[in-house]
MDAnalysis code that builds the backbone (N, CA, C; Angstrom):
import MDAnalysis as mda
import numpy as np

u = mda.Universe.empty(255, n_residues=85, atom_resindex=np.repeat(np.arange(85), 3), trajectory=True)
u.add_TopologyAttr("name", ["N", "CA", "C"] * 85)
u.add_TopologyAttr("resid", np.arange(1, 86))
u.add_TopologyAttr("resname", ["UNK", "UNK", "UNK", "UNK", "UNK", "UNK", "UNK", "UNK", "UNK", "UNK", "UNK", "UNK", "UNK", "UNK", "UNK", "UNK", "UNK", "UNK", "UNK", "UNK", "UNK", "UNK", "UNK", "UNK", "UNK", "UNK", "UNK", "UNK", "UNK", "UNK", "UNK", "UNK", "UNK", "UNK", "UNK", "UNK", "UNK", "UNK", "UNK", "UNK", "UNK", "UNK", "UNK", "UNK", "UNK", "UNK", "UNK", "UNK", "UNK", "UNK", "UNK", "UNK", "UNK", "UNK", "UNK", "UNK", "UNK", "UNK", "UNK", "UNK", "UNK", "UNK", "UNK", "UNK", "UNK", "UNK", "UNK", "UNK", "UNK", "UNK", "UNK", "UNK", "UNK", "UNK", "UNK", "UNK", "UNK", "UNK", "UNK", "UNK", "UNK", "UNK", "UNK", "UNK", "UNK"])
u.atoms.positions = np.array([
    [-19.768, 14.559, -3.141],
    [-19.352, 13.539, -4.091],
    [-18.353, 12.620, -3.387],
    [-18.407, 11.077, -3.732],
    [-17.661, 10.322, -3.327],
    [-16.346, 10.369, -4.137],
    [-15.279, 9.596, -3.065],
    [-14.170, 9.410, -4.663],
    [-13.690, 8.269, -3.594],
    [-13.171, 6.992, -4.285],
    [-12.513, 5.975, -3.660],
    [-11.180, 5.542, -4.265],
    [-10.039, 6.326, -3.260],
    [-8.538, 6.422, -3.756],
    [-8.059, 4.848, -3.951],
    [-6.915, 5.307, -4.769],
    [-5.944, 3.503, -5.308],
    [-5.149, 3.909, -5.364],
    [-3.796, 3.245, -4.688],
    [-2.339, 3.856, -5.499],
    [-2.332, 2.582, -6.176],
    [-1.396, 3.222, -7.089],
    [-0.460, 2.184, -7.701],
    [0.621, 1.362, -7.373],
    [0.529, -0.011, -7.698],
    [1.647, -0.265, -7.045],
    [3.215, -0.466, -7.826],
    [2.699, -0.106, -8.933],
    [3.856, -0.079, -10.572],
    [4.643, 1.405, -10.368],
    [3.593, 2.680, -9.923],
    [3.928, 3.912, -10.587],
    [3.869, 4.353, -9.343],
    [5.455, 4.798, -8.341],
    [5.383, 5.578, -7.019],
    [4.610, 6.012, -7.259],
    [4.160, 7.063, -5.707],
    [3.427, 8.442, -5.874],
    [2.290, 8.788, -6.676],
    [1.678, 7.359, -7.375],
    [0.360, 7.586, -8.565],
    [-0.303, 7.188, -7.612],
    [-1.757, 8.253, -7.813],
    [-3.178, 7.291, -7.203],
    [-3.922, 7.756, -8.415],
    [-4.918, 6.992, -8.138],
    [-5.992, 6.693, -9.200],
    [-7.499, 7.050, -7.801],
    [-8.038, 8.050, -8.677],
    [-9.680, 8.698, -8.068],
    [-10.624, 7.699, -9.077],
    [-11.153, 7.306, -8.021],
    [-12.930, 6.054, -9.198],
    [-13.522, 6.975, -8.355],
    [-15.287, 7.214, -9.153],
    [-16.224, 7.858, -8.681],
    [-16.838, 6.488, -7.776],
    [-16.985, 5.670, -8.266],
    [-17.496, 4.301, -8.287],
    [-16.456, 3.177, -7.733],
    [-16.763, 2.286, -6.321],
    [-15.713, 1.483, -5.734],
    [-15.381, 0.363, -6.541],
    [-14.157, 0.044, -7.461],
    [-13.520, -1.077, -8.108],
    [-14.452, -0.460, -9.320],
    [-14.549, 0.165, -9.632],
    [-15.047, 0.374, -10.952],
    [-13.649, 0.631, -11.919],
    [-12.910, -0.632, -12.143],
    [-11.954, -0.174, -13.176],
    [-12.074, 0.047, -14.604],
    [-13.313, -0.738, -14.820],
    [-13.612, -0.385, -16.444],
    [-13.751, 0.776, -17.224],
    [-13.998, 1.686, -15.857],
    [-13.706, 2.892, -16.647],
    [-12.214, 3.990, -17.395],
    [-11.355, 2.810, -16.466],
    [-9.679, 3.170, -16.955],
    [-9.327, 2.894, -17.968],
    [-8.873, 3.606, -19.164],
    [-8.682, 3.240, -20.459],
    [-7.412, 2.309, -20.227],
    [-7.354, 1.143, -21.218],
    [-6.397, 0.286, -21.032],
    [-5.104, 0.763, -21.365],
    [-4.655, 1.251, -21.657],
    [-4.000, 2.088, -21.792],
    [-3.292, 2.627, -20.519],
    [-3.873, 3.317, -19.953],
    [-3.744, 3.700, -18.197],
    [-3.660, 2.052, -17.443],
    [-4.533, 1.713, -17.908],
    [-4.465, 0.380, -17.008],
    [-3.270, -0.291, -16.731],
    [-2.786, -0.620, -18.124],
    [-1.329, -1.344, -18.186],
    [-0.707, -0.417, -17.468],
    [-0.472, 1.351, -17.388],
    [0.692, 1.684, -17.261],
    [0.650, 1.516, -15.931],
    [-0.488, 1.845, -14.728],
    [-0.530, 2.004, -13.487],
    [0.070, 0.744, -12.855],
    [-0.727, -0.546, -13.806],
    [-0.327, -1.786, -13.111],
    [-1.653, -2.324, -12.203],
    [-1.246, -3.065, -10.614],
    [-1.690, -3.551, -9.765],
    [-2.453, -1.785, -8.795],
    [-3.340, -1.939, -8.565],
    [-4.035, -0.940, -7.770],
    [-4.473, -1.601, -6.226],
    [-3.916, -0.665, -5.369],
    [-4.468, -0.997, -3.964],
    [-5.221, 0.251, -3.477],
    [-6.329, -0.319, -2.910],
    [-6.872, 0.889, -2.273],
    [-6.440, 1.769, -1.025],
    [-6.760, 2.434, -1.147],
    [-6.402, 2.966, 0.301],
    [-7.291, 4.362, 1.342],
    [-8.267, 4.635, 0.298],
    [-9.517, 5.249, 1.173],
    [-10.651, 5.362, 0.628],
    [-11.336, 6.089, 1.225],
    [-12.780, 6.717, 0.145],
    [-12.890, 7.772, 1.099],
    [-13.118, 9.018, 0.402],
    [-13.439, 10.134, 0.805],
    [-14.363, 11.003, 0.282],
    [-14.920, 12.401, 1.002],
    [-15.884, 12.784, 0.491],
    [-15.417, 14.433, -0.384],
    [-15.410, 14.430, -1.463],
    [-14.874, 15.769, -1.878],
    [-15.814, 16.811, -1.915],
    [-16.207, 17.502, -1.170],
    [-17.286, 18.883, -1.435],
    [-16.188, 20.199, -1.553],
    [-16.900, 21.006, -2.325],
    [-16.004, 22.341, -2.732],
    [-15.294, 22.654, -1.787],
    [-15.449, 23.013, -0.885],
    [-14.655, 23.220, 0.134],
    [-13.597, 22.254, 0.650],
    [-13.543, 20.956, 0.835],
    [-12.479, 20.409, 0.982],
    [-11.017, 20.714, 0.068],
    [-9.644, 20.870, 1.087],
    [-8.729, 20.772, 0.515],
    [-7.752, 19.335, 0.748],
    [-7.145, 19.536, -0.796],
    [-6.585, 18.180, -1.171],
    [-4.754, 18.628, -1.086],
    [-3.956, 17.733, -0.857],
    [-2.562, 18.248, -0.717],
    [-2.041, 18.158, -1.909],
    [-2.464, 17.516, -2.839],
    [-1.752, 17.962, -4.267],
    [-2.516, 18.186, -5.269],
    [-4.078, 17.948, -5.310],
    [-5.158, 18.515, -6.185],
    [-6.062, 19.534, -5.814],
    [-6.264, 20.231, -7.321],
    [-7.655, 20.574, -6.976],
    [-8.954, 19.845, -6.909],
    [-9.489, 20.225, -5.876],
    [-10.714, 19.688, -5.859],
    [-11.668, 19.358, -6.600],
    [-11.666, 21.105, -7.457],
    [-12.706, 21.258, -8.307],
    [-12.180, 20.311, -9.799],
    [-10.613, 20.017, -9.961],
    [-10.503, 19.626, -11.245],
    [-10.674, 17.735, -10.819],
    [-10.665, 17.607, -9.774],
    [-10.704, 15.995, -9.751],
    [-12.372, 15.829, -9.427],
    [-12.979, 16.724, -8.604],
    [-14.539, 16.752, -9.114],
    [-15.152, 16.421, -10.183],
    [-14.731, 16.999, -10.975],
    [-14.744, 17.435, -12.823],
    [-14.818, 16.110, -13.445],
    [-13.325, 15.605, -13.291],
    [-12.945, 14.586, -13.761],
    [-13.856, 13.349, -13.248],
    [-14.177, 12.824, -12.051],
    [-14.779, 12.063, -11.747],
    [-16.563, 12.204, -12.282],
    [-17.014, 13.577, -12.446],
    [-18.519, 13.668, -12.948],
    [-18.149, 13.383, -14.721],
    [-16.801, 13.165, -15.258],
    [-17.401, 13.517, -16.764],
    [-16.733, 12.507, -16.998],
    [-15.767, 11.249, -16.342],
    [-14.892, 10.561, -16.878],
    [-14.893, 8.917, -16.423],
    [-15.314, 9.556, -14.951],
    [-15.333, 8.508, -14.060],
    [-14.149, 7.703, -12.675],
    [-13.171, 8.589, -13.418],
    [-11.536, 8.714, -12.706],
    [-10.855, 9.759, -12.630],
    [-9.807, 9.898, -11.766],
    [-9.107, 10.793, -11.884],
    [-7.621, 10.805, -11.696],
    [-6.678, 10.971, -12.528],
    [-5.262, 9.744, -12.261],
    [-4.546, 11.585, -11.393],
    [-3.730, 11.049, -10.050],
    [-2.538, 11.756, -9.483],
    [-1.596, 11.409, -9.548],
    [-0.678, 12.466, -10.382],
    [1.123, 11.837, -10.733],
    [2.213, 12.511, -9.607],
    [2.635, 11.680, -9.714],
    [3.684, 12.026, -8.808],
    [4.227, 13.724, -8.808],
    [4.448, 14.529, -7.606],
    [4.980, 15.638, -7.725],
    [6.201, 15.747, -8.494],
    [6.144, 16.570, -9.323],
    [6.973, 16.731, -9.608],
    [8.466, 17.740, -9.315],
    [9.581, 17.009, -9.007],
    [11.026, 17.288, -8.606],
    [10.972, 18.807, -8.512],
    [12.061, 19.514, -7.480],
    [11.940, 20.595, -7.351],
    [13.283, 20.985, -8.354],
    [13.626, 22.297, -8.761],
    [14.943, 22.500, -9.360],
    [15.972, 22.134, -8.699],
    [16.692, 20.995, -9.438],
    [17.932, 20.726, -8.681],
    [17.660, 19.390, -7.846],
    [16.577, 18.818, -7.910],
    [16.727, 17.844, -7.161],
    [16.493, 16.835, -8.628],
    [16.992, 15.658, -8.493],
    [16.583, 14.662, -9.727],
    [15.889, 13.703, -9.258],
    [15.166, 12.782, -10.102],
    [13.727, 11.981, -9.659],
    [14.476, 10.794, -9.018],
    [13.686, 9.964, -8.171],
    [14.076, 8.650, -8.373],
    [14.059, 7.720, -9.087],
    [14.912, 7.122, -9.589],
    [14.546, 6.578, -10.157],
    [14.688, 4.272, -9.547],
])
């Protein structure tokens, strides 16, 4: 399966998974507004076996066969450290 990454350029640390290249219509507007401006920045190939550094595979798989996207939020803060803001 393909997936063609976007960060955001509104929301650090957010990327946005399209199954489909510039296919934004499938982002509820909603998401749309919040992400903002989207830049791309790869396309890759996800098969079960690939590992991802902050997803699962199988749940952004998922997401891209039943949704069409797949939004990544920023890690979240360890104890004791506070976000940037």
């Amino acid at each position: 399966m393909q997936a063609f990454v976007y960060k955001s350029l509104r929301k650090a640390d957010t990327y946005v998974y399209l199954a489909v290249r510039d296919d934004f219509a499938c982002l509820p507007e909603p998401l749309r507004t919040q992400v903002g401006e989207l830049a791309f920045v790869l396309d890759v190939t996800l098969t079960p076996e690939r590992k991802l550094a902050r997803e699962d595979v199988a749940v952004v798989r998922q997401n891209l066969a039943t949704r069409g996207f797949h939004l990544q939020f920023p890690p979240k803060p360890l104890l004791g450290e506070t976000p940037d803001a």
